[in-house]
OpenMM code with the backbone's topology and positions (N, CA, C; nanometers):
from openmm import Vec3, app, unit

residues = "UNK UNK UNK UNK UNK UNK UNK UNK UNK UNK UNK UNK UNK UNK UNK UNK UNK UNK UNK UNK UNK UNK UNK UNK UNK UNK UNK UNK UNK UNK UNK UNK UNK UNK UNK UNK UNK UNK UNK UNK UNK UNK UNK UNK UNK UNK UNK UNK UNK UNK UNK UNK UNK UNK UNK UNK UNK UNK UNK UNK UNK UNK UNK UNK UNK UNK UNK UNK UNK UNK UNK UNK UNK UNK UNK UNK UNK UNK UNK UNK UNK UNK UNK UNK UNK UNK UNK UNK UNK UNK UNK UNK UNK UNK UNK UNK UNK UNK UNK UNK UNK UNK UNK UNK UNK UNK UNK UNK UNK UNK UNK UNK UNK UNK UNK UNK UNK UNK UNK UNK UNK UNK UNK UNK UNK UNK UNK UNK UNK UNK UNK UNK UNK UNK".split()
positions = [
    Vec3(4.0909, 2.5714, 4.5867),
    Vec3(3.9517, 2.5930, 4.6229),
    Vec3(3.9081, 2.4817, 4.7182),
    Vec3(3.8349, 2.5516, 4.8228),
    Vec3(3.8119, 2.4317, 4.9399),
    Vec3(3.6529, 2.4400, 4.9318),
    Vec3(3.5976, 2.2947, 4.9416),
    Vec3(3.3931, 2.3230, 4.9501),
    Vec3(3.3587, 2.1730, 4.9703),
    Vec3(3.2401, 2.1852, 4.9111),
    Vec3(3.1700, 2.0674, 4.9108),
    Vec3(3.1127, 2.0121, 4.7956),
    Vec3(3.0923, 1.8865, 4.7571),
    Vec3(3.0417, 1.8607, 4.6324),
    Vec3(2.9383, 1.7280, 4.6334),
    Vec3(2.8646, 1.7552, 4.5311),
    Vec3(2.7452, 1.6470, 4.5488),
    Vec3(2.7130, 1.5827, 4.3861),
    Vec3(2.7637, 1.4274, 4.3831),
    Vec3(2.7884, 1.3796, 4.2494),
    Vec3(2.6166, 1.3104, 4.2165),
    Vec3(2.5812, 1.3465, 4.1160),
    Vec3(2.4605, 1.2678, 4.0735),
    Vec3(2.4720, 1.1428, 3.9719),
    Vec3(2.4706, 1.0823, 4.0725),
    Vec3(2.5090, 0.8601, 3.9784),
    Vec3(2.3569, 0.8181, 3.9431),
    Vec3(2.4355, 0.7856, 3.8270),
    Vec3(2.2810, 0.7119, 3.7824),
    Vec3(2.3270, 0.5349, 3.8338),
    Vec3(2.2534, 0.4426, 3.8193),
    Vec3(2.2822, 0.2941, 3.8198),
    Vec3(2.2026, 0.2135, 3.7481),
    Vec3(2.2470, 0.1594, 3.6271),
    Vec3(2.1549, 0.1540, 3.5173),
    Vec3(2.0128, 0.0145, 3.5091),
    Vec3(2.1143, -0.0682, 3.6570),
    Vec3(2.0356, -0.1726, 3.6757),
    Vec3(2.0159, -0.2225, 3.8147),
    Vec3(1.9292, -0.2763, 3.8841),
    Vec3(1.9621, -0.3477, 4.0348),
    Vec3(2.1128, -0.4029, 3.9978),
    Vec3(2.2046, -0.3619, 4.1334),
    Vec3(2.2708, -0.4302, 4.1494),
    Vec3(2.4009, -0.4475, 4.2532),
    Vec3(2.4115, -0.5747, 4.3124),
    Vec3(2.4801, -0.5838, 4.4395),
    Vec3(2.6021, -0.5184, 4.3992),
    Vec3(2.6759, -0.4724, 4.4932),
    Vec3(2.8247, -0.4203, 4.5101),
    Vec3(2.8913, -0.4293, 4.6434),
    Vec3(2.9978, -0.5016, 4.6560),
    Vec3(3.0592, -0.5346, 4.7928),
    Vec3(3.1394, -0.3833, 4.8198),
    Vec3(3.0993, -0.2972, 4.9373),
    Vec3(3.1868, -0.1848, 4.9785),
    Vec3(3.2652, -0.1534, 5.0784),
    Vec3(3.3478, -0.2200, 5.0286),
    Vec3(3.4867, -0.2098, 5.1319),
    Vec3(3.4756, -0.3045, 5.1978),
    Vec3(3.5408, -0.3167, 5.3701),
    Vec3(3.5703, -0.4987, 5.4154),
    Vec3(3.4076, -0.4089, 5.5070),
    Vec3(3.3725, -0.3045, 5.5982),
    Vec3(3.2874, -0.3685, 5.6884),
    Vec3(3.1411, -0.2877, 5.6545),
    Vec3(3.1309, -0.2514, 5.5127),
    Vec3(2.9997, -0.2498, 5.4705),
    Vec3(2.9058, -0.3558, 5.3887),
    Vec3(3.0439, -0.4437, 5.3449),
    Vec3(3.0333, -0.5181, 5.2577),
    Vec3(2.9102, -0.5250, 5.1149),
    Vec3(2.8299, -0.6201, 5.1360),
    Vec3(2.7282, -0.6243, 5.0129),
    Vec3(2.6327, -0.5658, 5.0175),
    Vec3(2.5863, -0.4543, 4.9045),
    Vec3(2.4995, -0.3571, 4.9035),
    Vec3(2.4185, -0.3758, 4.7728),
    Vec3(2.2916, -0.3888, 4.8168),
    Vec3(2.1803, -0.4227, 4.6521),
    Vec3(2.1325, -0.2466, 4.6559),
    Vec3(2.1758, -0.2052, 4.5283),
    Vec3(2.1922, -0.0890, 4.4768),
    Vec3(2.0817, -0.1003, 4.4074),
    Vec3(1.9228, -0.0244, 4.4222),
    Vec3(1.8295, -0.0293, 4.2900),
    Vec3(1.8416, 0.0716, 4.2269),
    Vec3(1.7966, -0.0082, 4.0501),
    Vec3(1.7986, 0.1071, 3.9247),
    Vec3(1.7661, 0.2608, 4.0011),
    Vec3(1.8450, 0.3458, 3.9283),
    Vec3(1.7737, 0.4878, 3.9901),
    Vec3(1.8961, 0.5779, 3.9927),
    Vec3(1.9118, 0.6826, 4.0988),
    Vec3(1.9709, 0.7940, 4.0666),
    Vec3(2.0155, 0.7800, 4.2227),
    Vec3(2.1484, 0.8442, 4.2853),
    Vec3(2.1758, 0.8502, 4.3969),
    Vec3(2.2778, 0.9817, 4.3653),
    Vec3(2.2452, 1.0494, 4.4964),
    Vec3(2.3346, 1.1637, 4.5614),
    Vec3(2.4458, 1.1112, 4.6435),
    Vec3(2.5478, 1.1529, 4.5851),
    Vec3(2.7020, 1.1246, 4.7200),
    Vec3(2.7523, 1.2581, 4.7218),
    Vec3(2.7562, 1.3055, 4.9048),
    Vec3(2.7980, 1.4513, 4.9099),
    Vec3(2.9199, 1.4112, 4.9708),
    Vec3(2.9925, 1.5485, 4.9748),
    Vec3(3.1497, 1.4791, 4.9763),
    Vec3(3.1935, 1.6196, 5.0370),
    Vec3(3.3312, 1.6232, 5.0605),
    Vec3(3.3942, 1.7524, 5.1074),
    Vec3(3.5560, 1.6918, 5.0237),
    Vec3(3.6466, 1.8474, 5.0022),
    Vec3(3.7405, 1.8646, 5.0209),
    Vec3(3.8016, 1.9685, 5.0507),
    Vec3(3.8954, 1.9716, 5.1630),
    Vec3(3.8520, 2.0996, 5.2439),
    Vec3(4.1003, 2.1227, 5.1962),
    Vec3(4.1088, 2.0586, 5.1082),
    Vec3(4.2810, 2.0858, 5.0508),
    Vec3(4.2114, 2.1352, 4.8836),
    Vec3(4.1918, 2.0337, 4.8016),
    Vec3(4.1645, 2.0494, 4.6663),
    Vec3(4.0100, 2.0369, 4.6072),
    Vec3(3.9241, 2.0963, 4.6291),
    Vec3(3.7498, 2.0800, 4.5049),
    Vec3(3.7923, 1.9926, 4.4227),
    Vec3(3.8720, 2.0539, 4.3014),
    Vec3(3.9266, 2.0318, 4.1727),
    Vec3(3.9690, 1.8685, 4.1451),
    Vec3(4.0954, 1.8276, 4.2759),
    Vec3(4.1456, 1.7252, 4.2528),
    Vec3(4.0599, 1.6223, 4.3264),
    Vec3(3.9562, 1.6108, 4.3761),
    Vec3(3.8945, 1.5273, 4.4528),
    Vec3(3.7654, 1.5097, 4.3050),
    Vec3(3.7301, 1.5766, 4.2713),
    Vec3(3.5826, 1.6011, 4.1622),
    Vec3(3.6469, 1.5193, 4.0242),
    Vec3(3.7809, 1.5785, 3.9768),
    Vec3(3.8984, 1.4626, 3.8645),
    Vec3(3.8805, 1.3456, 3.9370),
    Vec3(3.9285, 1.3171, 4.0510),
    Vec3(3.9251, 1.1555, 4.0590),
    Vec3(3.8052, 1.0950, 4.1141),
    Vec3(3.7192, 1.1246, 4.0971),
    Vec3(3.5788, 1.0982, 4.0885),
    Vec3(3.5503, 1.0365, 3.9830),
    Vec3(3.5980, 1.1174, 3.8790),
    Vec3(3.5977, 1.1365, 3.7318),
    Vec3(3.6247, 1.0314, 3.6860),
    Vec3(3.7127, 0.9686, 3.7214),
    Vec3(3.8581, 0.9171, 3.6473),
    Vec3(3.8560, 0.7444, 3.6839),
    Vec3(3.8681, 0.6825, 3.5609),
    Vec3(3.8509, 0.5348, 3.6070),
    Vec3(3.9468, 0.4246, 3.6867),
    Vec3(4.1154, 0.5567, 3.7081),
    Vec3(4.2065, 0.4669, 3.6947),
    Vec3(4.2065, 0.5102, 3.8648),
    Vec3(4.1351, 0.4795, 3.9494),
    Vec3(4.1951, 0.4749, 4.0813),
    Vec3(4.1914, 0.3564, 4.1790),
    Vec3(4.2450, 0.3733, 4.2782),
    Vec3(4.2521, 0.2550, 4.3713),
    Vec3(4.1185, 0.2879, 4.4762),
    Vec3(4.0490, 0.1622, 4.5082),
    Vec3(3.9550, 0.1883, 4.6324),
    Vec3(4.0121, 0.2076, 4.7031),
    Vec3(3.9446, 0.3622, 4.7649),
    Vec3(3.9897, 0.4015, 4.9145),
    Vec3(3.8569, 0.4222, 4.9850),
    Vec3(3.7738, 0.4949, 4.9192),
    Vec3(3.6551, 0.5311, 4.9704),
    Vec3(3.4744, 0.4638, 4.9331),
    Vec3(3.4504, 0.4703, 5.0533),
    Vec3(3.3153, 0.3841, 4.9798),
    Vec3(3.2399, 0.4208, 4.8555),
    Vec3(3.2390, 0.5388, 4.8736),
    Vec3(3.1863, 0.6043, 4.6606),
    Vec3(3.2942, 0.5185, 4.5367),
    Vec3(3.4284, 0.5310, 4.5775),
    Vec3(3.5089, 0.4388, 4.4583),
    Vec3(3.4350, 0.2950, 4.4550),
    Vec3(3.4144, 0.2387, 4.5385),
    Vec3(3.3546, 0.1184, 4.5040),
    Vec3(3.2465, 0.0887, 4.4209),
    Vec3(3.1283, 0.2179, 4.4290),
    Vec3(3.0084, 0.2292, 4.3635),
    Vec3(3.0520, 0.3207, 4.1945),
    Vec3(3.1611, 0.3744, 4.2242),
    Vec3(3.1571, 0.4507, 4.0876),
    Vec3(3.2682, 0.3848, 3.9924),
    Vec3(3.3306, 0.2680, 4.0601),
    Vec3(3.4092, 0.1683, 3.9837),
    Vec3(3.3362, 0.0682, 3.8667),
    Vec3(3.1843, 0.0005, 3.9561),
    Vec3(3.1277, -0.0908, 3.8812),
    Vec3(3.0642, 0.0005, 3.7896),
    Vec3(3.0566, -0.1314, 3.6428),
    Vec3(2.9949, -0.1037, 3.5467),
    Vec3(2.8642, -0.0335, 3.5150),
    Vec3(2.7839, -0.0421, 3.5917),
    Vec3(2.6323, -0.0599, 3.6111),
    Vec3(2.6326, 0.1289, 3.6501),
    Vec3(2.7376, 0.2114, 3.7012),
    Vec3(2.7022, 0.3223, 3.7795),
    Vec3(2.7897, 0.4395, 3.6930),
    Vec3(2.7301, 0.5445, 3.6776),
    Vec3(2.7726, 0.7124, 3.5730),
    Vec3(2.7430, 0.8030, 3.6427),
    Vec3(2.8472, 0.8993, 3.6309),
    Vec3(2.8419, 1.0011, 3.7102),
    Vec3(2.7615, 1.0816, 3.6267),
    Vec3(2.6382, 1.1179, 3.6647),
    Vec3(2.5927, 1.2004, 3.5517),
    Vec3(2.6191, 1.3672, 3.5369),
    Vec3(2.6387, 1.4416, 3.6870),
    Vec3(2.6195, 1.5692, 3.6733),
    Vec3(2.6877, 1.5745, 3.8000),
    Vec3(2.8220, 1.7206, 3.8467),
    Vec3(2.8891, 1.6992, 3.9402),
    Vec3(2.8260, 1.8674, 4.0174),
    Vec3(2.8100, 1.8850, 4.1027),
    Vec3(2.7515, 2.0391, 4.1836),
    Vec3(2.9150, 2.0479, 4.2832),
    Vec3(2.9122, 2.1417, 4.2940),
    Vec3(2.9845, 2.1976, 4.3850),
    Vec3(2.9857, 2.3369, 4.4785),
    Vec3(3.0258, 2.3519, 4.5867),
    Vec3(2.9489, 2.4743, 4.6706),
    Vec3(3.1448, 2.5089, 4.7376),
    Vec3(3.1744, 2.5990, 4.7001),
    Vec3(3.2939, 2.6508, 4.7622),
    Vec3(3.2824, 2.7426, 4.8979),
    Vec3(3.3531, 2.6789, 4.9747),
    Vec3(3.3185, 2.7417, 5.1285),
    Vec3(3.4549, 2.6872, 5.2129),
    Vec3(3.4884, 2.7669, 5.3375),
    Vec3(3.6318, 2.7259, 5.3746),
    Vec3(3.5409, 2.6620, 5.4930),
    Vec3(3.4175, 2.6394, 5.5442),
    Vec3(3.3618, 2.5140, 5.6191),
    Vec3(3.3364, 2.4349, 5.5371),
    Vec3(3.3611, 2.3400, 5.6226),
    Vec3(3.2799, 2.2023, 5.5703),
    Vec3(3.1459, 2.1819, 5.6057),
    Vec3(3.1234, 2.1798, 5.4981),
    Vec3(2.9309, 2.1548, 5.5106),
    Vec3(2.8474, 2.0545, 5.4536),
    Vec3(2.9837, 1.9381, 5.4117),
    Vec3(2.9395, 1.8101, 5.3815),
    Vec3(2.8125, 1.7437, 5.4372),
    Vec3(2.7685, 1.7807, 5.6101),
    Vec3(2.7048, 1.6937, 5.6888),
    Vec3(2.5728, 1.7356, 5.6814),
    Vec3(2.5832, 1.8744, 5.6774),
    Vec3(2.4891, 1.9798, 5.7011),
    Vec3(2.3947, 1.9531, 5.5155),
    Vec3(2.4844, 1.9594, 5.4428),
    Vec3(2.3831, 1.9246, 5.3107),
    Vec3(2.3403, 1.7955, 5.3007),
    Vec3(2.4333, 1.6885, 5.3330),
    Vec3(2.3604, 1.5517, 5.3653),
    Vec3(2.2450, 1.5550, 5.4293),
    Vec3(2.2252, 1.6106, 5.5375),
    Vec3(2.0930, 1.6162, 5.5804),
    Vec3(1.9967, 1.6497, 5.5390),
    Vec3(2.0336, 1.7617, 5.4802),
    Vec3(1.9230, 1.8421, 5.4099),
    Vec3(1.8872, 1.7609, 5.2740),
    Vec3(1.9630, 1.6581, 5.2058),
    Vec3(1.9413, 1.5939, 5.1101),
    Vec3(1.8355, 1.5112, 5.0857),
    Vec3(1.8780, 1.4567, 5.2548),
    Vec3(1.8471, 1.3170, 5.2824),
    Vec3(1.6639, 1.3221, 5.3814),
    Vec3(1.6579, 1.4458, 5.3745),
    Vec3(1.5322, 1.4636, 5.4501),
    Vec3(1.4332, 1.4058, 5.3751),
    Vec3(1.3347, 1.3455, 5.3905),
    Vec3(1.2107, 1.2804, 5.3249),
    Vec3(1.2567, 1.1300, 5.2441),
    Vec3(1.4061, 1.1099, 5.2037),
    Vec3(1.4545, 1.0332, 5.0797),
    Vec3(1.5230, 0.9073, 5.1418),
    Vec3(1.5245, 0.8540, 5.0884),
    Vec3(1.5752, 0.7083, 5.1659),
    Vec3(1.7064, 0.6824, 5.0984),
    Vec3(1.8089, 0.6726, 5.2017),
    Vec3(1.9690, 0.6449, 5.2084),
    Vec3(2.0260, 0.5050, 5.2082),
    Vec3(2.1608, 0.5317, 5.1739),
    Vec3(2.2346, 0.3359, 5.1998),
    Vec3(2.2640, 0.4003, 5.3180),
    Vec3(2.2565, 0.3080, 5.4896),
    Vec3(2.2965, 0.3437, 5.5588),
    Vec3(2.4585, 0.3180, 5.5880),
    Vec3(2.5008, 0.4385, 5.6642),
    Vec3(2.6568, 0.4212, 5.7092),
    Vec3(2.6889, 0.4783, 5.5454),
    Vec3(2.7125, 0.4702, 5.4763),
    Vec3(2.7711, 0.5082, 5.3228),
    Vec3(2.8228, 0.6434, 5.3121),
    Vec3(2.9793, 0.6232, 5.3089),
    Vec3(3.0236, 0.7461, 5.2780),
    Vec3(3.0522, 0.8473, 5.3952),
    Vec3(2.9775, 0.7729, 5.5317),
    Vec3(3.0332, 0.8508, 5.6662),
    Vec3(3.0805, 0.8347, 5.7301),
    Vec3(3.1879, 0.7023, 5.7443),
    Vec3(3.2478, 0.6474, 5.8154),
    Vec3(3.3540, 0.7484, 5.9512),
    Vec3(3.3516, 0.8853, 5.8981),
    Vec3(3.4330, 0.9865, 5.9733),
    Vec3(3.3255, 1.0786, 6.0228),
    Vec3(3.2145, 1.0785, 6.0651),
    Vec3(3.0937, 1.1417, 6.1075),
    Vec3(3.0522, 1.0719, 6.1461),
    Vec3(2.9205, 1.1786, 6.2205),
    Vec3(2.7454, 1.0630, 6.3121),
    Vec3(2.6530, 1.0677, 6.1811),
    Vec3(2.6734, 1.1061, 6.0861),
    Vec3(2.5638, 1.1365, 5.9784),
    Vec3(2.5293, 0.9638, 5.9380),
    Vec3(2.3666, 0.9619, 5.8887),
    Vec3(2.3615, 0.8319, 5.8719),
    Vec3(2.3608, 0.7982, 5.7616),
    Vec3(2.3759, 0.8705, 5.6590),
    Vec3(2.4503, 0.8061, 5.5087),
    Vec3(2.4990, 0.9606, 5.4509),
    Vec3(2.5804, 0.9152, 5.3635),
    Vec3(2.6050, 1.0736, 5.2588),
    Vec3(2.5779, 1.0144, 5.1086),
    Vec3(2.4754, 0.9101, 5.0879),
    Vec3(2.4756, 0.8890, 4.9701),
    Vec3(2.2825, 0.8482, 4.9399),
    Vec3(2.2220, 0.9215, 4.8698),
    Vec3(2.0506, 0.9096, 4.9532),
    Vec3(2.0243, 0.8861, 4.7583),
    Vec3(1.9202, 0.8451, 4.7810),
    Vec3(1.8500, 0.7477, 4.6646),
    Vec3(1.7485, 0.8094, 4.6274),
    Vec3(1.7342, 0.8426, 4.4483),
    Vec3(1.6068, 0.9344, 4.4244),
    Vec3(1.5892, 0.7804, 4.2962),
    Vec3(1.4234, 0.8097, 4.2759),
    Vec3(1.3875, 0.7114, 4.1374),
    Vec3(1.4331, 0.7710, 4.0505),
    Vec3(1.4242, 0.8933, 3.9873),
    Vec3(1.5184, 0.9593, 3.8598),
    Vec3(1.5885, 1.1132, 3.8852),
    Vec3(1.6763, 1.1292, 3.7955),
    Vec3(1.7737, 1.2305, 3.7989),
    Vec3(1.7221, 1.3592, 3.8182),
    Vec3(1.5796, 1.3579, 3.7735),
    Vec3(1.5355, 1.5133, 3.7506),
    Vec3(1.4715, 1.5301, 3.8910),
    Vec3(1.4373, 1.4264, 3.9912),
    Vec3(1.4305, 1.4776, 4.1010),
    Vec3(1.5449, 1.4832, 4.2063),
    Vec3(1.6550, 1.4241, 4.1447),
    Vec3(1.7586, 1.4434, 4.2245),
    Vec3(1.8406, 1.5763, 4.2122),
    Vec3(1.8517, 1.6727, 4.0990),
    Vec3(1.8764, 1.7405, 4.0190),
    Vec3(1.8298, 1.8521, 4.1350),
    Vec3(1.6507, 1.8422, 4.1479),
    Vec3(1.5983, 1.9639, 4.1802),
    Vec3(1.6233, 2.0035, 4.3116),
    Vec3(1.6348, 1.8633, 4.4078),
    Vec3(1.6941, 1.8570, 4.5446),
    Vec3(1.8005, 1.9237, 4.5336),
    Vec3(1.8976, 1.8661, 4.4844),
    Vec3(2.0577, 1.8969, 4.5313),
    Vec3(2.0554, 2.0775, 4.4811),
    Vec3(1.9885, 2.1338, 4.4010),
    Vec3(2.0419, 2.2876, 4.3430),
    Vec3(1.9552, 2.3474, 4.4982),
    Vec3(1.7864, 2.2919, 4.5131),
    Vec3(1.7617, 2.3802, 4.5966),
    Vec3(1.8663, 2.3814, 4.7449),
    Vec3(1.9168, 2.2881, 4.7688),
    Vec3(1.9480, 2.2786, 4.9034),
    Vec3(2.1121, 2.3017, 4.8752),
    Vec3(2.2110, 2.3100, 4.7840),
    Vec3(2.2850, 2.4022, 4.7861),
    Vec3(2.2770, 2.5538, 4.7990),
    Vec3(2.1577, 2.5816, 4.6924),
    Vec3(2.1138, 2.7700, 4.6727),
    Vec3(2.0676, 2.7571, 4.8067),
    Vec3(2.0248, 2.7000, 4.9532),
    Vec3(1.9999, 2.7851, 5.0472),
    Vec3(2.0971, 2.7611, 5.1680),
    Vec3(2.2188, 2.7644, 5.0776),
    Vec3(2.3485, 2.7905, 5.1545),
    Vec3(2.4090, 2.9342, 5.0872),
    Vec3(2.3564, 2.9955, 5.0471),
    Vec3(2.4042, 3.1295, 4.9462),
    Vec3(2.3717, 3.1953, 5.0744),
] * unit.nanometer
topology = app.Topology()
chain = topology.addChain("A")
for resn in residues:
    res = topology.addResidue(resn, chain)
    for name in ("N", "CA", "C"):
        topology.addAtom(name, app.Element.getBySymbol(name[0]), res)
């Protein structure tokens, strides 16, 4: 299955996190953040190691979903043989304030990871703006 997916992290406290060598130190506040993502080989095996505590940093989300402080709370996914990673980032990120550069290092998009104060408004974003890709 090939699509797109959008992880809802909670972060239970302010707190810095160094991401990767040229984003480096990032002050993360308490709250809820969206990271949209693509895998356009495996959904399945990209959403598991999301999951999963035992991996190596490769990507700027491993860095944020490594430290203590951050839970994946709820995982969405949209199956499609485009990639529409950029296209829902935007639509995420409209009105909401982002880490910039985060998570797009292979795009012009200016973050793929956007910042809500709690889950239940991050929740309501991410379903409407997947359902108007149906």
């Amino acid at each position: 299955m090939k699509g797109s997916y959008c992880l809802i992290i909670n972060i239970k406290k302010d707190t810095e996190i160094k991401i990767g060598k040229k984003l480096g130190f990032i002050n993360f506040k308490k709250g809820c953040y969206v990271y949209v993502g693509s895998a356009m080989n495996c959904l399945e095996s990209r959403v598991k190691r999301h999951l999963s505590d035992n991996k190596k940093k490769h990507w700027h989300i491993d860095y944020l979903l490594l430290n203590k402080n951050s839970e994946i709370e709820k995982v969405y996914t949209k199956e499609s043989d485009e990639k529409l990673e950029c296209e829902i980032a935007k639509k995420i990120i409209e009105n909401e304030e982002s880490i910039a550069d985060f998570g797009c290092s292979d795009c012009k998009c200016h973050s793929h990871l956007i910042y809500f104060k709690n889950s239940k408004l991050a929740n309501l974003k991410v379903s409407s703006v997947l359902n108007s890709f149906d």
